[in-house]
N, C-alpha and C positions, 0 to 999 in steps of 0.2 A: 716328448711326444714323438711316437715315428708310425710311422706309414707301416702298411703291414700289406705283404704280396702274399697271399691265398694263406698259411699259417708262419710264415717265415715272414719276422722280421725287417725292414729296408735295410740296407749293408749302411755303416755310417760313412762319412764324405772319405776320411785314412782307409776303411777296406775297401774301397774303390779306388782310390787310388795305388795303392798297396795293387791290386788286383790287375791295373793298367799297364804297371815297372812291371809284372810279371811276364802278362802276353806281349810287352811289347819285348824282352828280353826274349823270350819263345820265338819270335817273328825273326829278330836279328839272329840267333841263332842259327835257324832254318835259313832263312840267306847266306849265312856265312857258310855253312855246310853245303849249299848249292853248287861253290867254290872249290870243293873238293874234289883232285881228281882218279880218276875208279870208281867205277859203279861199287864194288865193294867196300871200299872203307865209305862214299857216301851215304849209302845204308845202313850199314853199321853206326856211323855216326849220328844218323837221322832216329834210328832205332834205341841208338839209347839215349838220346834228349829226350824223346818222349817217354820214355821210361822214367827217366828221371822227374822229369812234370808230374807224370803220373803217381809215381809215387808218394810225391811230395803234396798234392792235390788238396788233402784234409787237416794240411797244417794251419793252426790258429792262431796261434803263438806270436805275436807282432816281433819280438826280437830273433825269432826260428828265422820267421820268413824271411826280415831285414839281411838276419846272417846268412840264408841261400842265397837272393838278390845277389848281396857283394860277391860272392861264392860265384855267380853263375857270370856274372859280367868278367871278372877273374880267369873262369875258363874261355870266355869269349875271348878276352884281348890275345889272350895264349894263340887259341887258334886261328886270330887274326893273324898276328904277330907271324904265326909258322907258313899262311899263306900267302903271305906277301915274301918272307924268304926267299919261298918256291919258284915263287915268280922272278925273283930276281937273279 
C-alpha cells in the first residue's frame, strides 16, 4: 500500500534516504569549496558540482547511485585533504 502525491508514487523510506546522503553530500561539498581560494577556481569548482548533480539527477539505479555516493565523498576528502595542506 503507498501513498500517492498528485500521480507519482511516495518515494520508499531507501529513496529518501538515498536522497538525504546525496543533498547532504551537495551541502558539504559547497562548504568545502567556500574554502577555496580565487574567485576563479571557486567558481569553477562550484560550477562543476553542480554540473555534476545535475547531471547525475535521473539516476535510479540503487547500486549507480551508492557507487556516486562513495565517488563523491572520495572527491570530497581529496579536496579536504588539499585544503587543509594549503593551510598548513
Amino acid at each position: 500500500w503507498q501513498l500517492h502525491r498528485g500521480n507519482r508514487p511516495a518515494s520508499s523510506l531507501a529513496q529518501f534516504v538515498r536522497r538525504q546522503q546525496v543533498l547532504l553530500l551537495y551541502r558539504r561539498i559547497l562548504r568545502a569549496i567556500r574554502q577555496v581560494p580565487g574567485d576563479s577556481d571557486r567558481n569553477y569548482l562550484k560550477d562543476w558540482a553542480r554540473e555534476e548533480f545535475q547531471r547525475n539527477k535521473s539516476a535510479t539505479e540503487e547500486d549507480t547511485i551508492r557507487m556516486m555516493i562513495t565517488q563523491g565523498n572520495k572527491q570530497l576528502k581529496e579536496l579536504e585533504k588539499t585544503l587543509a595542506l594549503a593551510k598548513s
